[in-house]
C-alpha positions as CSV (number, residue, x, y, z in Angstrom):
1,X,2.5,8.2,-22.7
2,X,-0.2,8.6,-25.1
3,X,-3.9,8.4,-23.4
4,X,-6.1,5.7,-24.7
5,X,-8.3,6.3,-27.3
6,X,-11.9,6.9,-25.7
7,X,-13.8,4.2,-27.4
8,X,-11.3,1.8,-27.0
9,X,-11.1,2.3,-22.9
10,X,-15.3,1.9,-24.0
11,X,-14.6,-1.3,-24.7
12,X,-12.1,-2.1,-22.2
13,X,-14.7,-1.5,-20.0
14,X,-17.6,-3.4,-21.6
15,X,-15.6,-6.1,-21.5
16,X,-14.8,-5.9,-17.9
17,X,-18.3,-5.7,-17.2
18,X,-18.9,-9.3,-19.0
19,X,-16.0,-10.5,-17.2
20,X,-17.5,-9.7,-13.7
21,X,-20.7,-11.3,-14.2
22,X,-18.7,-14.9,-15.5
23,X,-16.8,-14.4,-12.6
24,X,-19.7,-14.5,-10.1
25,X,-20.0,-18.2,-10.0
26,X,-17.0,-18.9,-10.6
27,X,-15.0,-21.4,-7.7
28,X,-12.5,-20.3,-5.6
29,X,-9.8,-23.3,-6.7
30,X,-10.6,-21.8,-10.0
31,X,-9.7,-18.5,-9.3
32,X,-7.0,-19.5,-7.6
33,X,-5.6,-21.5,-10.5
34,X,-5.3,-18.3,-12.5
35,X,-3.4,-16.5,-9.8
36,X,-1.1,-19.3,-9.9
37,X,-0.5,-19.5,-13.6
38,X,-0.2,-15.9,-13.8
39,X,2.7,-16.0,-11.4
40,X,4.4,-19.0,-13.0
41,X,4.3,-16.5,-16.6
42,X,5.8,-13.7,-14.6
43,X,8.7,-15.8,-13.5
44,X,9.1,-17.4,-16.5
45,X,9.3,-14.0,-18.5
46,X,12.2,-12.7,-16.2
47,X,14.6,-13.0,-18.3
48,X,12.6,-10.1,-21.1
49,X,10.8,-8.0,-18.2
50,X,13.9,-7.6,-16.1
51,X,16.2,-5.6,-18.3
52,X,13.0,-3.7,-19.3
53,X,12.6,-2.8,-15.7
54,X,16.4,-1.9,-15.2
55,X,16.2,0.4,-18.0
56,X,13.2,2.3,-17.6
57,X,13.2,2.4,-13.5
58,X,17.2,3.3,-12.7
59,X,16.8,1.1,-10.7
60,X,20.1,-2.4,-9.5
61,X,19.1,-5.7,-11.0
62,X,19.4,-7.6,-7.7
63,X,16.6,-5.1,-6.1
64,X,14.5,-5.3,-9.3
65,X,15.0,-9.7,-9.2
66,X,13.9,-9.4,-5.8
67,X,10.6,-6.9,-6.5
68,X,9.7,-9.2,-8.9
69,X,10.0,-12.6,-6.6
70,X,7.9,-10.8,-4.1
71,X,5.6,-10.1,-6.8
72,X,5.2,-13.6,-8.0
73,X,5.4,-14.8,-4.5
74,X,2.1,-12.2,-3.6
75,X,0.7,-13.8,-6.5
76,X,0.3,-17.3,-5.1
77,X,-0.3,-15.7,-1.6
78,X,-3.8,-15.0,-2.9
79,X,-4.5,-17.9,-4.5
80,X,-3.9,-20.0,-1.3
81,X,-6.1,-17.1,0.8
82,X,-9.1,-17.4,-2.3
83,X,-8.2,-21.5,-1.9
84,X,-8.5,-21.4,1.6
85,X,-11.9,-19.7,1.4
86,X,-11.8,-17.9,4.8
87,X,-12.1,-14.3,3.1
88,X,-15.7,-14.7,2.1
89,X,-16.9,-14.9,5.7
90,X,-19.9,-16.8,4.9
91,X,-21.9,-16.9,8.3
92,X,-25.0,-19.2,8.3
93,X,-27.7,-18.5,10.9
94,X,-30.7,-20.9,10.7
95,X,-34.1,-19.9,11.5
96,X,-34.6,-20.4,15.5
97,X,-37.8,-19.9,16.8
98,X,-36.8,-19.7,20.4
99,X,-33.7,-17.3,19.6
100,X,-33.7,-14.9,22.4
101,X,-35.1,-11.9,21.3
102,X,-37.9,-13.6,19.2
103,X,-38.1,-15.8,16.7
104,X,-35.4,-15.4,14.2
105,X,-35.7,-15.9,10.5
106,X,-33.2,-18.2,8.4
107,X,-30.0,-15.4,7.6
108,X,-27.1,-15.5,5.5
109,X,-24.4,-13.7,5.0
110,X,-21.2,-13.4,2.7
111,X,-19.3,-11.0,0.6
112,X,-18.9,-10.8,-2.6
113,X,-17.1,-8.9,-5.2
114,X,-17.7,-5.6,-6.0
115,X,-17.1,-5.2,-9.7
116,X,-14.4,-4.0,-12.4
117,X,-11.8,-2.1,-10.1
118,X,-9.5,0.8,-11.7
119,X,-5.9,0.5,-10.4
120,X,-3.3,3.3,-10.5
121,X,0.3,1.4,-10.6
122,X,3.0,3.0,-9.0
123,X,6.6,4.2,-10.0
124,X,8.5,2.8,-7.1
125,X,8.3,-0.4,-7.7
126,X,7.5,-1.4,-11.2
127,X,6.8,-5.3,-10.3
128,X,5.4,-5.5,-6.5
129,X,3.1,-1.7,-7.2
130,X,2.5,-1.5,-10.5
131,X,0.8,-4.0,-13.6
132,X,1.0,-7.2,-11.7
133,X,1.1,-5.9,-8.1
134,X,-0.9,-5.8,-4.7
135,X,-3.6,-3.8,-6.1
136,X,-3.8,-6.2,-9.0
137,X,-3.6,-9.3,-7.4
138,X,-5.5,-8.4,-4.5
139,X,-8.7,-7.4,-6.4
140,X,-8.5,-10.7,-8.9
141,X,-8.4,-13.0,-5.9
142,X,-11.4,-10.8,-5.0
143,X,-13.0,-11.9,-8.5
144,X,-13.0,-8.3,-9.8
145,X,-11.7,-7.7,-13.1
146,X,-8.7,-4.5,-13.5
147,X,-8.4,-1.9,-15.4
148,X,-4.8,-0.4,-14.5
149,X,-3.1,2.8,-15.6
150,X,0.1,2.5,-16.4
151,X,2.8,4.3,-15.0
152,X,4.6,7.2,-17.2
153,X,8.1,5.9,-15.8
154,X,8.0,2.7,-16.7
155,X,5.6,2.1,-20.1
156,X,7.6,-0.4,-21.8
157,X,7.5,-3.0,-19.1
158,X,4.0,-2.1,-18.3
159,X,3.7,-3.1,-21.8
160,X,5.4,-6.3,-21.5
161,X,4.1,-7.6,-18.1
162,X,-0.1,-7.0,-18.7
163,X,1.0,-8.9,-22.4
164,X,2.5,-11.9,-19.9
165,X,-0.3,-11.5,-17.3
166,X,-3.5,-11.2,-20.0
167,X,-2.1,-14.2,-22.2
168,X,-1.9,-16.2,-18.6
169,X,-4.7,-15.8,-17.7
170,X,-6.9,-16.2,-20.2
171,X,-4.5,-19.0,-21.2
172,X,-5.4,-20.6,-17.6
173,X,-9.6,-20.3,-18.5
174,X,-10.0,-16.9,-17.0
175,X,-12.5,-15.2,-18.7
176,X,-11.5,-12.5,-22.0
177,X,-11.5,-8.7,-20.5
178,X,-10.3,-9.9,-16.8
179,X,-7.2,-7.6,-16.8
180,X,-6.5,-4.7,-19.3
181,X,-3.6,-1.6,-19.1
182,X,-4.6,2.3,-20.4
183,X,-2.5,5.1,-20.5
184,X,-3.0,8.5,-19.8
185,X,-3.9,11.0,-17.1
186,X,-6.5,12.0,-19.3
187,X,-7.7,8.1,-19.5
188,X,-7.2,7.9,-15.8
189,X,-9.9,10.6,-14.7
190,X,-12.2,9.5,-17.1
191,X,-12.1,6.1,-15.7
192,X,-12.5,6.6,-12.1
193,X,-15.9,8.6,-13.5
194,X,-17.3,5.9,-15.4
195,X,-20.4,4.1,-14.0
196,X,-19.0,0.8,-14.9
197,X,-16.2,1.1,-12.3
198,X,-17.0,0.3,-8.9
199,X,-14.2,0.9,-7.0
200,X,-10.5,2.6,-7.4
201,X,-7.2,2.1,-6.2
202,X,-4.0,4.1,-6.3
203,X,-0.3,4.4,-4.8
204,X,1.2,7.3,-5.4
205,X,1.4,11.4,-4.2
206,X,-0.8,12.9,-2.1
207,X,-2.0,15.4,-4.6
208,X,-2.8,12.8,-7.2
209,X,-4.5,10.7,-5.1
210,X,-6.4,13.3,-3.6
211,X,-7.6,14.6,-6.9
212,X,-8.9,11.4,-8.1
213,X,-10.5,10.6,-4.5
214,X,-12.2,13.4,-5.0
215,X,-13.5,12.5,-8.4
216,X,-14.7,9.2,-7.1
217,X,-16.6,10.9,-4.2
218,X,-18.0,13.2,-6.2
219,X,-19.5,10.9,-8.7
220,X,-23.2,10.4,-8.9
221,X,-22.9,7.4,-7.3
222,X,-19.7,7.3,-5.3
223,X,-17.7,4.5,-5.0
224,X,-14.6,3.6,-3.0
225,X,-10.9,4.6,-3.6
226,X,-8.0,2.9,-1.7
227,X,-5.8,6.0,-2.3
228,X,-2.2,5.5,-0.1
229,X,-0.5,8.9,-0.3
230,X,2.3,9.3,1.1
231,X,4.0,9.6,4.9
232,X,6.7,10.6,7.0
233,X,6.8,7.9,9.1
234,X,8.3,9.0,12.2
235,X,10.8,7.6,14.3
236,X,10.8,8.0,17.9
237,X,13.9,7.9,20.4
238,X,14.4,7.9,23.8
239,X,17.3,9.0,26.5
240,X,17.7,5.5,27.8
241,X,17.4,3.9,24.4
242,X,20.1,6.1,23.1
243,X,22.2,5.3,26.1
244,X,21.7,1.4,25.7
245,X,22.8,1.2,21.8
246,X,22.6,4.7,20.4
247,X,24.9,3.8,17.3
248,X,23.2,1.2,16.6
249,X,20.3,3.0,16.1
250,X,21.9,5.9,14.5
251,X,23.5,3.3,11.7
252,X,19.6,1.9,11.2
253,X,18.4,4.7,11.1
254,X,20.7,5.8,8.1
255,X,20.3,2.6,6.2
256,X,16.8,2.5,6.0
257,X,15.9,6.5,5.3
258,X,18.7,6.3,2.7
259,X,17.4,2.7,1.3
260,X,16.2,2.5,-2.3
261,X,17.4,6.8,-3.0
262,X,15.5,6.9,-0.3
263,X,12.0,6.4,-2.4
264,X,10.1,4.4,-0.6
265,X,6.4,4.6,0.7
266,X,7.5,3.8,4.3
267,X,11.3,5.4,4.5
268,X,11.5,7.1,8.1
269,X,11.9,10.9,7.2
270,X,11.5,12.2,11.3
271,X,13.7,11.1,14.0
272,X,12.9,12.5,17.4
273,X,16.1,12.4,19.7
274,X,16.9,14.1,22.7
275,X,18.1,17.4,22.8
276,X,22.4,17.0,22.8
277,X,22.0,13.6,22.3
278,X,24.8,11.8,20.0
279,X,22.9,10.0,17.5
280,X,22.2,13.1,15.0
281,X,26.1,13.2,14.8
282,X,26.1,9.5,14.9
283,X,23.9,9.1,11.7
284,X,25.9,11.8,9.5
285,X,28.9,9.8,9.9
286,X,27.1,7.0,8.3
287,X,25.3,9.1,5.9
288,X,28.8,10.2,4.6
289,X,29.7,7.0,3.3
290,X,26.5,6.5,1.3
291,X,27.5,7.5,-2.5
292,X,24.8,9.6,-4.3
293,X,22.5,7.2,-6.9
294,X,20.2,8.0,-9.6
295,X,16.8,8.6,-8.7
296,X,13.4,6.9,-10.3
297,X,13.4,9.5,-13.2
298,X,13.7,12.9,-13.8
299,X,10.4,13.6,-12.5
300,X,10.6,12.2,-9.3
301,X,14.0,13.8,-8.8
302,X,12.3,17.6,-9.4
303,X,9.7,16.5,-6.8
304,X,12.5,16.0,-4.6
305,X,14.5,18.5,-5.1
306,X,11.8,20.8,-4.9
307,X,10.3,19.6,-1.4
308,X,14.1,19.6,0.0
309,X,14.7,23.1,-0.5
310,X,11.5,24.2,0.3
311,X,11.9,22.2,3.8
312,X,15.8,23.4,4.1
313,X,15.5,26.9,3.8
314,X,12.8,26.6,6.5
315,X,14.2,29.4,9.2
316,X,14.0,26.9,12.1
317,X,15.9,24.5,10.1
318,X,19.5,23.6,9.5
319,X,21.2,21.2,7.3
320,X,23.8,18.9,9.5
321,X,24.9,16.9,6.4
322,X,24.8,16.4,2.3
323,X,23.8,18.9,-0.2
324,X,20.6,21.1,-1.0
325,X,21.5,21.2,-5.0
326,X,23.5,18.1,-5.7
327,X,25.1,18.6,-9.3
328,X,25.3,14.7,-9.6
329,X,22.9,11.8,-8.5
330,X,21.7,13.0,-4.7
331,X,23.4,11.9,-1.7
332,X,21.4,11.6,1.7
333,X,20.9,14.8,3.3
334,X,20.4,15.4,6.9
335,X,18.3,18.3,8.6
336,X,17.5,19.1,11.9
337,X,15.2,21.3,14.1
338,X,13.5,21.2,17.4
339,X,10.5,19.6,18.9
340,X,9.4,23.2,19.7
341,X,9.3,24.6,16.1
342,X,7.5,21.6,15.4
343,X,4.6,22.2,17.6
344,X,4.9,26.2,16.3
345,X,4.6,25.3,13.0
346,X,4.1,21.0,12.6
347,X,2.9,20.5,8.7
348,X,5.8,22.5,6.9
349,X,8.3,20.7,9.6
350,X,6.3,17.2,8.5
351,X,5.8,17.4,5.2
352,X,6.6,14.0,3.0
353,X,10.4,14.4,0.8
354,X,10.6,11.7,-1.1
355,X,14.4,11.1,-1.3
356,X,17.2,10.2,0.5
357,X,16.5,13.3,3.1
358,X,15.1,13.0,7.0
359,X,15.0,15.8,9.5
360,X,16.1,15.6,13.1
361,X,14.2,16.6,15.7
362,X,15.3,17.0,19.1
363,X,13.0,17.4,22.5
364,X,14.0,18.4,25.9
365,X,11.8,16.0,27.7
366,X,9.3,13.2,27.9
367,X,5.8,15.8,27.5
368,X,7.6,17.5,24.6
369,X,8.1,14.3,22.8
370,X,4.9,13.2,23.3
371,X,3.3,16.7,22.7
372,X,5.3,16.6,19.4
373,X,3.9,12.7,18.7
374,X,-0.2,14.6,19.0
375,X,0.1,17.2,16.3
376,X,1.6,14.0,13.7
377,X,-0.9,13.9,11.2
378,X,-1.8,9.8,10.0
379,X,1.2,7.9,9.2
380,X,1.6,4.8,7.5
381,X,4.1,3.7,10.1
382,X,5.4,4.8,13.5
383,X,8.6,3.6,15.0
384,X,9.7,3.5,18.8
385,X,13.2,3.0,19.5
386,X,12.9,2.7,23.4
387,X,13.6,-0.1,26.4
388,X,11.0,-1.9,27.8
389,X,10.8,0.1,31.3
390,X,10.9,3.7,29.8
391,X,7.8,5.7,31.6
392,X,7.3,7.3,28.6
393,X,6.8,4.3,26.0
394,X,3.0,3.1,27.4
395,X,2.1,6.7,26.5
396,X,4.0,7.1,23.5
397,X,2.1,4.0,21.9
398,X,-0.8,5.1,22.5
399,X,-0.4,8.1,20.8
400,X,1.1,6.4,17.8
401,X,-1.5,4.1,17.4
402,X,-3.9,6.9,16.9
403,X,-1.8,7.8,13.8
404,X,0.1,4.7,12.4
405,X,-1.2,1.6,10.9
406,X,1.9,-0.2,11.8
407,X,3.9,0.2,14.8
408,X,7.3,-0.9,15.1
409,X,9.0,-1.2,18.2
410,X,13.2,-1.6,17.8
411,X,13.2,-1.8,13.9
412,X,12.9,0.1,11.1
413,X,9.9,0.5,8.1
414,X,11.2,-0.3,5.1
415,X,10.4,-3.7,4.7
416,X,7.1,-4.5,4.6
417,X,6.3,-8.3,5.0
418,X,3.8,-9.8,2.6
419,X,2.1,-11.6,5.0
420,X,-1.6,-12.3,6.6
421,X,-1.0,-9.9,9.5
422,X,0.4,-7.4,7.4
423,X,-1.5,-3.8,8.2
424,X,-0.2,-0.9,4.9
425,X,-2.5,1.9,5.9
426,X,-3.2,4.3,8.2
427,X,-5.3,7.5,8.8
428,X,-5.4,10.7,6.5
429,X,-3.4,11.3,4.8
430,X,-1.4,8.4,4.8
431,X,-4.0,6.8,3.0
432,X,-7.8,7.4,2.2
433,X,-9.2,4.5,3.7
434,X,-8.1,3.9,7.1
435,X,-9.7,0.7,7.6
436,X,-8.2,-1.0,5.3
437,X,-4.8,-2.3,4.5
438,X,-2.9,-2.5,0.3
439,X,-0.6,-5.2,1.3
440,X,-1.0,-8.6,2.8
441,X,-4.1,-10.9,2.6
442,X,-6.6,-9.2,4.3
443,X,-6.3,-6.6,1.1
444,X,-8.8,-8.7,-0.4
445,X,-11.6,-7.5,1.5
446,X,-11.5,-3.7,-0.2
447,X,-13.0,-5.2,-2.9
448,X,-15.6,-7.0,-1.8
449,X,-19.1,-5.9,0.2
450,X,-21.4,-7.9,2.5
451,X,-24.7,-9.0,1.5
452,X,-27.3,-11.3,3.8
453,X,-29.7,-13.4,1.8
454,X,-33.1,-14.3,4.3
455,X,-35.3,-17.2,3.7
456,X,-34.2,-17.8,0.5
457,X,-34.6,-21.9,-0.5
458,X,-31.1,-23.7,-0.5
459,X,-31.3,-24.0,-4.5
460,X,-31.0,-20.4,-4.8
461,X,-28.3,-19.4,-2.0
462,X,-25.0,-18.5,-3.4
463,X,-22.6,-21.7,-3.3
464,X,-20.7,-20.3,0.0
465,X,-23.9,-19.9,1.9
466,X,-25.5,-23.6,1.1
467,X,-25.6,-26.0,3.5
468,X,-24.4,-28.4,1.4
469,X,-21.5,-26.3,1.4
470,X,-20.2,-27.5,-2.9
471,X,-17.6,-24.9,-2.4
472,X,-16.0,-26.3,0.9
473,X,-15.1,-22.9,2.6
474,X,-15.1,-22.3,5.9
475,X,-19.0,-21.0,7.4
476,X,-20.1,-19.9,10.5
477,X,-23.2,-21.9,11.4
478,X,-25.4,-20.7,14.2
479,X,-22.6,-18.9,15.9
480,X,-20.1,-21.8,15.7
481,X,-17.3,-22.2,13.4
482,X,-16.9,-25.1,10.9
483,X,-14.3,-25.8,10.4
């Protein structure tokens, strides 16, 4: 892809500017309306993006039809979470002479957005990551115009969907220079330095993230960047599990590391087992019958390749199934070490392959499982596969949640529910924000800061913070909730 011209990502950007100061006083049910319109264009131009996708991404129709539903479907997710109005928080205090540590002065508080947002989109999933994705969607419900850079493995339907999603929104009244693509690596550093952006957000490898984290900290005036990077998302077993419905797990275990070529953001790539226990066996057999399948692109599958044979011909590691150099489209490839070489030598053992590959790691006992579980570093996900009255679970998920943002106890982490309790995140360097999540509603919050208005006259509060309340949206009024 060819980077945007300089003064032409100069006007992208002036634009977005003007179209974050319209969008101020704008209405939610407005806002909401464009979400909505936006997702009725996306499904309507299926028939055109969808082949695009197929072509450019490798990728089976049905998943891609599916990517593109959950897309739409996040779509009008927001709107009814901007309709609702519950994400602004607005909290009203009155002034209260008698309030109980002195007299207390009229306060009022709300969020509110933070400006034009750069968004990296993803390769993965070229609907639900990338133009019109979570990133997207999540910072227009916010009412903060996006700049994205497209992805290099898909530019045609990058293309194609921000020419659906700019014609419906502006279509549906949203103001001109809401949503704009670049192109570039060259375009994307210069962006996440410009002034006019106030806050960035990216899906995508940890170096790459890192890199343009560190631009944004490094700014003048820093700003913040949602980076998710990558994780290994560990998987951990034990004895009386395995003894309870140890195939099972084994044959879950191999459908959801080998799901998708193995390329997604959450695929588990550790499973802890105990020492001579059957499943490792258990979950080659199943990984035998899983054909080898084009990957993303040709980059991606260098990456791949690449980490795999750095991880394989680890001394401490041995390959129980598949191959290191596939000649054809890679098959799922099974490793294994020890819980003790992991605690000699834990990031090499832990690193992130993204591909159909996962290591096994068997531990002799309950401490060196949970010793192995400390030196983790922050994971997206962490998954227990355990019974209720193992000794060592209480322990176990404590440790977990130190490092995960999601822990799942008896499934597996490849889908990830678009939902309002949804938490995609997790400590360094799963992600660079660990407060925050990238999918589910309460995504809207990254782009949006608190500020507390005191003694102003009702005439000049913002709409949300008025008692007459023109906005409708839920307020917190001297400590009570209404409604």
């Amino acid at each position: 892809m060819t980077d945007t011209a300089p003064d032409e990502l100069d006007r992208l950007l002036d634009d977005a500017v003007a179209a974050a100061a319209v969008l101020k006083g704008r209405p939610p049910a407005e806002r909401a309306g464009w979400l909505r319109a936006a997702a009725d264009a996306l499904d309507g131009a299926a028939d055109r993006l969808l082949p695009l996708a197929r072509q450019e991404s490798r990728l089976p129709l049905p998943r891609l039809t599916g990517e593109l539903k959950r897309t739409t479907f996040q779509l009008r997710l927001f709107a009814d979470e901007v309709d609702a109005g519950a994400y602004l928080h607005a909290v009203v205090d009155h002034a209260d002479p008698d309030w109980g540590m002195g007299p207390r002065p009229d306060l009022r508080r709300v969020l509110v957005p933070l400006g034009p947002v750069a968004v990296w989109a993803a390769s993965n999933f070229p609907f639900a990551f990338s133009v019109a994705g979570g990133d997207t969607a999540s910072a227009l419900a916010a009412g903060c115009p996006v700049v994205l850079v497209a992805h290099p493995g898909h530019p045609e339907l990058s293309r194609a969907t921000a020419a659906v999603l700019v014609a419906a929104l502006e279509g549906a009244g949203a103001p001109s220079g809401i949503f704009a693509v670049v192109e570039g690596q060259e375009t994307g550093r210069a962006l996440i330095q410009d002034p006019r952006v106030a806050a960035g957000a990216f899906t995508g490898s940890l170096r790459g993230g890192r890199a343009l984290f560190d631009l944004a900290s490094g700014r003048e005036v820093p700003i913040p960047f949602y980076g998710e990077l990558g994780s290994t998302n560990p998987a951990f077993v034990t004895a009386a599990a395995v003894a309870a419905r140890g195939e099972e797990i084994a044959a879950g275990f191999a459908g959801s590391m080998s799901l998708g070529v193995g390329q997604f953001c959450t695929k588990p790539g550790l499973l802890f087992v105990p020492a001579d226990s059957p499943v490792p066996g258990l979950v080659a057999e199943r990984l035998r019958e899983v054909a080898g399948a084009p990957m993303l692109n040709d980059r991606i599958r260098s990456g791949y390749e690449s980490a795999l044979r750095t991880l394989a011909s680890h001394e401490v590691v041995e390959v129980l199934e598949g191959t290191v150099d596939p000649a054809d489209d890679p098959a799922p490839v099974l490793l294994r070490t020890s819980a003790a070489e992991v605690l000699a030598d834990p990031r090499p053992l832990t690193a992130e392959v993204f591909g159909p590959a996962a290591l096994v790691v068997e531990y002799r006992d309950d401490e060196e499982l949970l010793a192995a579980a400390r030196v983790l570093e922050g994971q997206l996900t962490a998954t227990v596969q355990g019974e209720p009255d193992d000794q060592v679970v209480p322990a176990l998920l404590e440790v977990l949640t130190e490092r995960a943002g999601r822990v799942l106890w008896g499934g597996w982490p490849t889908g990830v529910s678009v939902t309002y309790a949804q938490q995609h995140g997790g400590p360094y360097p799963a992600t660079t924000a660990v407060g925050t999540t990238s999918v589910g509603t309460a995504a809207i919050e990254r782009f949006l800061r608190p500020v507390a208005y005191q003694d102003l006259p009702e005439a000049l509060l913002p709409e949300p913070l008025q008692d007459a309340n023109p906005w409708r949206v839920p307020q917190r009024v001297d400590g009570v909730q209404h409604p």
